[in-house]
C-alpha positions in Angstrom: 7.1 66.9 -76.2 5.3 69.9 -74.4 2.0 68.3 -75.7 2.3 65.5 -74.0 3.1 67.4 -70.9 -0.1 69.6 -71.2 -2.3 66.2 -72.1 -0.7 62.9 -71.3 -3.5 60.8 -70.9 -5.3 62.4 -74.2 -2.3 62.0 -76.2 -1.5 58.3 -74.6 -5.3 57.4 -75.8 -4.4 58.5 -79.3 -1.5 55.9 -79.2 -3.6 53.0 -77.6 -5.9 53.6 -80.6 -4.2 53.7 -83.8 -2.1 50.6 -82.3 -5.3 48.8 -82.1 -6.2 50.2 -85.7 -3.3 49.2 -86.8 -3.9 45.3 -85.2 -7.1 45.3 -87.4 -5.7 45.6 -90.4 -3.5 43.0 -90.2 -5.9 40.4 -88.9 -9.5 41.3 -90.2 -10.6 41.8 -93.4 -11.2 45.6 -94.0 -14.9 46.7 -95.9 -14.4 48.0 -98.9 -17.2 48.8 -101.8 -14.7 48.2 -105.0 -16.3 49.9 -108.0 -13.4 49.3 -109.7 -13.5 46.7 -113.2 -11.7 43.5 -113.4 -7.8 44.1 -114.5 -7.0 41.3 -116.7 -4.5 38.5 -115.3 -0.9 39.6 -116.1 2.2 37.1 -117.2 2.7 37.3 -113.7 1.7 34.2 -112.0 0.4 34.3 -108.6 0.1 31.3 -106.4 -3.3 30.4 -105.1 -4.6 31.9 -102.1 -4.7 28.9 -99.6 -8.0 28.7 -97.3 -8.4 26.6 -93.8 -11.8 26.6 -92.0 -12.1 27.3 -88.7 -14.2 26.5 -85.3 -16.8 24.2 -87.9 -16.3 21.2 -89.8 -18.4 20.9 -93.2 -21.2 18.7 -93.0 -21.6 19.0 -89.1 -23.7 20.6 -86.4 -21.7 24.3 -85.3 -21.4 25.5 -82.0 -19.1 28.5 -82.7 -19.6 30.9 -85.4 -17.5 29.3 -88.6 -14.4 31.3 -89.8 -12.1 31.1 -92.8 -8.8 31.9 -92.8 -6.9 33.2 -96.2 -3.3 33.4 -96.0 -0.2 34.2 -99.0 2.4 31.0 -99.1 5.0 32.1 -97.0 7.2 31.7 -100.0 6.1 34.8 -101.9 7.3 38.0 -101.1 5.7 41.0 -100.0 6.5 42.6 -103.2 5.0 40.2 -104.9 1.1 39.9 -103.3 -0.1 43.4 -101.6 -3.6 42.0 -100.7 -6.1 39.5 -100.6 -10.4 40.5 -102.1 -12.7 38.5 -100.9 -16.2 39.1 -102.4 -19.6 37.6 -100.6 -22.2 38.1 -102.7 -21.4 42.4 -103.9 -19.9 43.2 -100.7 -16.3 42.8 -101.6 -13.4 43.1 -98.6 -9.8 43.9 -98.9 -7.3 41.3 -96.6 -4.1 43.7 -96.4 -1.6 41.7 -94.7 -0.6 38.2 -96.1 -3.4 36.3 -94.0 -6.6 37.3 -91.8 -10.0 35.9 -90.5 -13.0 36.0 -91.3 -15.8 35.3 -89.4 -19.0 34.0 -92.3 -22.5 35.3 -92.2 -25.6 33.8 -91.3 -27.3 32.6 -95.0 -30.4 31.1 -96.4 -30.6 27.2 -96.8 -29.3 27.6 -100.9 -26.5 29.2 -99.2 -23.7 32.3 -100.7 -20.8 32.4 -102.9 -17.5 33.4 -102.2 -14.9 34.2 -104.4 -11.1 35.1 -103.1 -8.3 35.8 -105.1 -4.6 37.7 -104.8 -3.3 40.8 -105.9 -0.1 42.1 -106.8 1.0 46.1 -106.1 0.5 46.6 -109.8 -3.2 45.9 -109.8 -2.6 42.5 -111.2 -4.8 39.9 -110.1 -4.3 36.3 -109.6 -6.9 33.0 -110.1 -10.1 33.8 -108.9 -11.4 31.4 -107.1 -14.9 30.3 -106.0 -16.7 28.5 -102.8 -20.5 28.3 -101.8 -21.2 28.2 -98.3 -24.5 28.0 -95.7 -24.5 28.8 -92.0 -27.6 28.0 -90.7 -28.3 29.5 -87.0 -30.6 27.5 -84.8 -30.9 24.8 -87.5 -32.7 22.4 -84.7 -34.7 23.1 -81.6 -31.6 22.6 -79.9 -30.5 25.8 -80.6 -27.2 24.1 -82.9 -26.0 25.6 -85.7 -25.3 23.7 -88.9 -22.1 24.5 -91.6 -21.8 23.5 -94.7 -19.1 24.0 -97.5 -18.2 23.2 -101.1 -15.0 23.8 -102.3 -11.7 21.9 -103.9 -10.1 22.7 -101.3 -12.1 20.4 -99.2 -13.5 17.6 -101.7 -14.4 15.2 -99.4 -16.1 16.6 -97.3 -19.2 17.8 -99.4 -22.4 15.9 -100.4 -22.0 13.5 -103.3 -22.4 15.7 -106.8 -22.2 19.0 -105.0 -18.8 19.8 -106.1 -20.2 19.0 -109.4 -23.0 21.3 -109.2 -22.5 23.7 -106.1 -26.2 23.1 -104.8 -26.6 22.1 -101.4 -29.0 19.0 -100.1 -32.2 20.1 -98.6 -33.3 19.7 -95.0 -35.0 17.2 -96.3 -32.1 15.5 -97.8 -30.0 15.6 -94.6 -32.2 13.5 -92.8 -32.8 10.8 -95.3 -29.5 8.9 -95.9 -30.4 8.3 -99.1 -28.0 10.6 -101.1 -25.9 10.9 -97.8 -22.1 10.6 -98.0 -20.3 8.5 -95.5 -21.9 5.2 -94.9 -21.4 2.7 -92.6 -21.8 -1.2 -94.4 -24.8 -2.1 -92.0 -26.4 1.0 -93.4 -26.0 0.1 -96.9 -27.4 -3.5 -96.0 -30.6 -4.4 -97.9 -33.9 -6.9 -97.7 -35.6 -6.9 -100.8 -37.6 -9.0 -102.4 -36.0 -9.7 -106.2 -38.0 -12.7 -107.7 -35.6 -12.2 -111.2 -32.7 -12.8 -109.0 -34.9 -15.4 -107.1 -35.8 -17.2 -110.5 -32.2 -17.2 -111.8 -31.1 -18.7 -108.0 -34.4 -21.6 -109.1 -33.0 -22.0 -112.8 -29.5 -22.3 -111.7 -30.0 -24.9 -109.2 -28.4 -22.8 -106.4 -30.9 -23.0 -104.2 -33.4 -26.2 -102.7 -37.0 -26.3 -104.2 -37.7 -29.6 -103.6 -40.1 -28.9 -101.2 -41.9 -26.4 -103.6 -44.7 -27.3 -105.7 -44.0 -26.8 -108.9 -40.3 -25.9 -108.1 -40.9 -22.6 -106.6 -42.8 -21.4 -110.1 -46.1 -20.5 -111.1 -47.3 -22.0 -114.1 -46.5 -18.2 -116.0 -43.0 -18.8 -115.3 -43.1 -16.1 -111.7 -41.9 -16.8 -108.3 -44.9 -18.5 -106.2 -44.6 -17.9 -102.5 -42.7 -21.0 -101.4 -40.0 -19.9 -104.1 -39.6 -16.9 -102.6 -39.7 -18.3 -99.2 -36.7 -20.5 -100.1 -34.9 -17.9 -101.8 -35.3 -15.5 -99.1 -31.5 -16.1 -97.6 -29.9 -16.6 -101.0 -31.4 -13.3 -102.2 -30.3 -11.5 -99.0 -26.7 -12.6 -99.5 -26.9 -12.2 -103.1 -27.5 -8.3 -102.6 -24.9 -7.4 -100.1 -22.7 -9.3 -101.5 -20.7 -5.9 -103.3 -21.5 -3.5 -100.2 -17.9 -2.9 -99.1 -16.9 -2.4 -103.2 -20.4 -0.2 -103.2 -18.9 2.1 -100.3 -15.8 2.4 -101.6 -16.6 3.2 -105.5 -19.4 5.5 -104.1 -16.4 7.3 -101.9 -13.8 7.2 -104.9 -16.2 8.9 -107.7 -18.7 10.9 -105.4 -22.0 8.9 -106.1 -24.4 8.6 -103.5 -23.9 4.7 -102.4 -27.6 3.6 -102.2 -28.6 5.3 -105.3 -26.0 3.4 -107.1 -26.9 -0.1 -105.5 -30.5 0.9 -106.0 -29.9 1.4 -109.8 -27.5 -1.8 -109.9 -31.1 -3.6 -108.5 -33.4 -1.9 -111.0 -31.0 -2.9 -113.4 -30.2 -6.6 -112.7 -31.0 -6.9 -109.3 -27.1 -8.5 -108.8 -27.6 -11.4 -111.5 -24.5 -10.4 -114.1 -25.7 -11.9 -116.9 -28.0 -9.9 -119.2 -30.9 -12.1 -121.6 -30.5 -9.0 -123.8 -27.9 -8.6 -126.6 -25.5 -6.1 -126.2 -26.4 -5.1 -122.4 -23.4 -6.4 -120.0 -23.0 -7.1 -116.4 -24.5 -6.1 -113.3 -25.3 -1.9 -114.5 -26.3 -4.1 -118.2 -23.9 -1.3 -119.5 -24.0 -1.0 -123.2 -21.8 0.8 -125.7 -23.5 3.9 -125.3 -22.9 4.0 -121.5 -18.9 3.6 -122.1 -18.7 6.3 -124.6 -20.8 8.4 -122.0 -18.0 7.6 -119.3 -15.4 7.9 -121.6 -16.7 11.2 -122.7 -17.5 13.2 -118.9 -15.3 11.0 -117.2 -12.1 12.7 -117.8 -10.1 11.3 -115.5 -11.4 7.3 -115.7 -11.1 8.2 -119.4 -7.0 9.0 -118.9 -6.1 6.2 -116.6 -8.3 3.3 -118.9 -6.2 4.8 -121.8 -2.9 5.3 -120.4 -3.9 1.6 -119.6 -4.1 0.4 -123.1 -1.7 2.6 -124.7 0.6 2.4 -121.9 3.9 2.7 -124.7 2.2 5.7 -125.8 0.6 7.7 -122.7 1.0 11.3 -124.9 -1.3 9.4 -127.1 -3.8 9.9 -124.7 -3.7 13.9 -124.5 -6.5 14.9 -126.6 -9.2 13.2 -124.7 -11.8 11.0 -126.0 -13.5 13.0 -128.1 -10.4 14.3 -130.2 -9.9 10.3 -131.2 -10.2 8.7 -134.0 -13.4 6.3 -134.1 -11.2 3.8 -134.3 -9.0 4.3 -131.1 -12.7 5.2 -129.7 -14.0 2.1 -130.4 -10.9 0.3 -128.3 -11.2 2.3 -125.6 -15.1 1.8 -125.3 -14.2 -2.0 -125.7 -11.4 -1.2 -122.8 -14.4 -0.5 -120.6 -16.8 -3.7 -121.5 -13.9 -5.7 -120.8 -14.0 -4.7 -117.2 -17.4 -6.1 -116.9 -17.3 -9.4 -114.5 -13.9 -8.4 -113.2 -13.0 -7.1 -109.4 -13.1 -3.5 -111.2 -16.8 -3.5 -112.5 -18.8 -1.6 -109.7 -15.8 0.5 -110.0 -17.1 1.5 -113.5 -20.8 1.6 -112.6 -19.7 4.6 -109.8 -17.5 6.6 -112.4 -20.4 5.9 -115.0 -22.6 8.0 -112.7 -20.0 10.6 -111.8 -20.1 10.9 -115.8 -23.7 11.3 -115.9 -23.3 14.3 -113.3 -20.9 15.7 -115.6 -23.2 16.2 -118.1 -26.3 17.1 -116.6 -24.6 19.8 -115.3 -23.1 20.9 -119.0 -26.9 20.2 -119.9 -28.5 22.6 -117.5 -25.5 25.5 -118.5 -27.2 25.1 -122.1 -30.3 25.9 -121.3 -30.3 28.5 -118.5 -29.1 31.9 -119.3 -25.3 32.7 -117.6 -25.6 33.4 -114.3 -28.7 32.0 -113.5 -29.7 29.8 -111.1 -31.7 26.9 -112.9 -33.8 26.0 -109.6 -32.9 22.3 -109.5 -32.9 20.5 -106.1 -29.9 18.4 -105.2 -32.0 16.0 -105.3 -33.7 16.5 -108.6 -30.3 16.6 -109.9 -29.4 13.3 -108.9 -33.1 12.8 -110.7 -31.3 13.7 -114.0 -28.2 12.3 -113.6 -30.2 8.8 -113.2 -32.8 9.4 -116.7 -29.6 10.4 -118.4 -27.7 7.0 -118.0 -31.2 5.7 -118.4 -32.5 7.2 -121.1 -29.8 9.3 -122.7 -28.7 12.7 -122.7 -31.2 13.4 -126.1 -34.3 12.6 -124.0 -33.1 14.9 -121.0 -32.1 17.4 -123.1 -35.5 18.0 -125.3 -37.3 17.7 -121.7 -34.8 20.2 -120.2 -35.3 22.9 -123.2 -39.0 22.2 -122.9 -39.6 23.5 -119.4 -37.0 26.8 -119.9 -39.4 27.6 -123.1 -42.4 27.7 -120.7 -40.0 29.6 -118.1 -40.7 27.2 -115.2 -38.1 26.1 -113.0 -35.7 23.0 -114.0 -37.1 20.8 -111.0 -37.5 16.9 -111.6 -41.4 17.6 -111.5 -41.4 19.6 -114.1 -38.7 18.0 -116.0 -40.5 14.7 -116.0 -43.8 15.7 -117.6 -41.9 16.8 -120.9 -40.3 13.4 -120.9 -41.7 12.0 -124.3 -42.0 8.9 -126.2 -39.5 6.3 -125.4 -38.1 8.9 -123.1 -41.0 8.4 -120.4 -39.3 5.3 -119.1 -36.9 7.5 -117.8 -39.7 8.3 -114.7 -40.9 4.4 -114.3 -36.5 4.0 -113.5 -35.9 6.6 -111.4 -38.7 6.3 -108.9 -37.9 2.3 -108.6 -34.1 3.3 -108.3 -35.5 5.1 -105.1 -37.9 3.0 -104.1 -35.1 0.3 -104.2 -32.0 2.6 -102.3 -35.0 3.4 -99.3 -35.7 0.1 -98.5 -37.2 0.0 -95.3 -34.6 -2.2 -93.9 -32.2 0.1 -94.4 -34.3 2.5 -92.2 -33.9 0.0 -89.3 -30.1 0.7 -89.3 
């Protein structure tokens, strides 16, 4: 009491300031260098931290610095969860009230981890969890910002195969719309020039030749130009035909929509029937290709076998590869028997998704833990295309090739140690692209 007397403004600053103190703990995160070691997880289970972005949306130009906020479900207790960590690269911050803000720092174009998780008064932790991030100040001569996130928490707003892989497309990348999310049908349309489909349209009698010498044909059996030039509307049809299916499949299984319509064009170029035995429909999927789905396709794999054992869906538990060859071999047939039905570009996108599956598990054999491989988005996409080509053997001999020599896992590199039969693997992928950026497109 008689301090205040001799000092009241001194002593009414002291108040001002540990209130404000106070403020900050409960709605910043508070620095801390932890040198303390992991504490196993307990019985005790912890509900996940829940995460909400703020002032950016993922994907988009940023005006205002991007924030994320962390917050405890309202449901638990404070005796249950005493803080929230958040670690950015090995800067690690302590959250001590049950949600706070935090504002992200500037990063390189590859971007930073994150990883948040809760923590009981006991030192128990709960689920770590990881995101990758990029904030990327004056981005454009503009003076914008762009944000960028992966996470579960927001799946749909990422780059195809980036929740797969957590790599980020390159500048280069965002401006091409070839492995871009979120198309519009006009900018999926095509105008190429397929003189297979053109010579099934001739053979089939769908379209007019009569004015053609030769009926549209050269005397080898090709196209001649009048064929084409008759074809020309047929074949434009013919291709868009699937765009709105293309969108949506692309949307569903996270497959960049041209790169799958350009590999359904390198593949058949739209004509669904295949001259060669044991290669079906418009992808000219074989067996191989199902049990690749069926194998890195977890989820297509439970709902195409809660499909056919629908009286026995615990059958189904196991996952493919814990079948009998038997049940495998229905399963796989399960999958060919979509081909030529309303569901078959359906496939073709989960078949890819697959593919991503496993070139990731690929790269993760070959790299040493914790390592960054040094593949491009876009050289991953590379894989994922020779492995459905090709097959994981021929991607996986090329991929422990280059880590022997210790360069980088980069398409570049990856494609010189392609070998053999494997070598075709290059001649597909570069007409798959040369197909998904057909210069029509870039009219749109």
């Amino acid at each position: 009491m008689s301090s205040i007397k001799c000092c009241p403004l001194a002593n009414l600053m002291r108040l001002i300031f540990s209130f404000c103190v106070f403020a900050l703990l409960l709605t910043r995160p508070v620095f801390v260098q932890s040198n303390e070691g992991t504490i196993p997880l307990g019985d005790f289970d912890i509900d996940d931290v829940r995460i909400e972005v703020l002032n950016c949306i993922s994907g988009t130009e940023c005006v205002f610095i991007p924030e994320i906020l962390f917050q405890i479900p309202s449901e638990k207790s404070v005796s249950e969860v005493r803080k929230i960590h958040i670690r950015v690269d090995s800067a690690e911050w302590e959250c001590l009230a049950d949600q706070c803000k935090m504002e992200l720092p500037e990063t390189g174009e590859d971007g930073k981890w994150l990883e948040y998780w809760a923590m009981t008064a006991d030192g128990t932790q709960g689920r770590h969890r990881k995101l990758r991030f990029r904030y990327l100040k004056n981005w454009q001569e503009d003076g914008k910002s762009y944000f960028e996130l992966i996470s579960d928490v927001y799946p749909d707003q990422g780059w195809p195969g980036s929740d797969i892989w957590f790599v980020f497309p390159s500048n280069e990348d965002l401006e091409s719309k070839f492995l871009a999310p979120h198309l519009s049908p006009e900018e999926l349309l095509t105008d190429c020039r397929l003189d297979l489909l053109c010579l099934q349209l001739i053979n089939c009698g769908l379209v007019d030749i009569s004015g053609c010498e030769n009926f549209g044909l050269f005397f080898n059996g090709g196209v001649n130009g009048c064929g084409a030039m008759v074809c020309q509307e047929a074949v434009f049809q013919w291709q868009n035909q699937y765009n709105d299916e293309l969108l949506e499949s692309a949307q569903r299984h996270q497959v960049p929509a041209r790169l799958l319509k350009g590999a359904i064009m390198q593949e058949s170029q739209f004509w669904p029937v295949s001259d060669i035995d044991y290669e079906y429909g418009l992808g000219r999927i074989t067996e191989y290709g199902a049990d690749l789905l069926l194998r890195w396709n977890p989820v297509y794999y439970q709902k195409l076998c809660e499909e056919i054992f629908f009286a026995f869906p615990e059958f189904c538990g196991p996952g493919f590869a814990l079948q009998e060859e038997k049940h495998q071999a229905m399963l796989r047939g399960g999958v060919l028997r979509k081909v030529g039905t309303k569901e078959e570009v359906d496939l073709l996108a989960a078949m890819f998704e697959a593919s991503a599956f496993q070139v990731n598990a690929l790269i993760q054999e070959v790299i040493e833990p914790g390592k960054e491989s040094g593949a491009t988005f876009d050289d991953l996409w590379k894989f994922s295309l020779a492995n459905y080509h090709s097959g994981s053997g021929c991607l996986r001999n090329a991929l422990w090739s280059v880590t022997r020599l210790g360069y980088p896992l980069t398409w570049e590199n990856v494609k010189n140690q392609l070998n053999g039969i494997c070598r075709g693997a290059n001649d597909y992928v570069n007409r798959v692209y040369a197909y998904g950026n057909d210069p029509y497109m870039k009219q749109k």
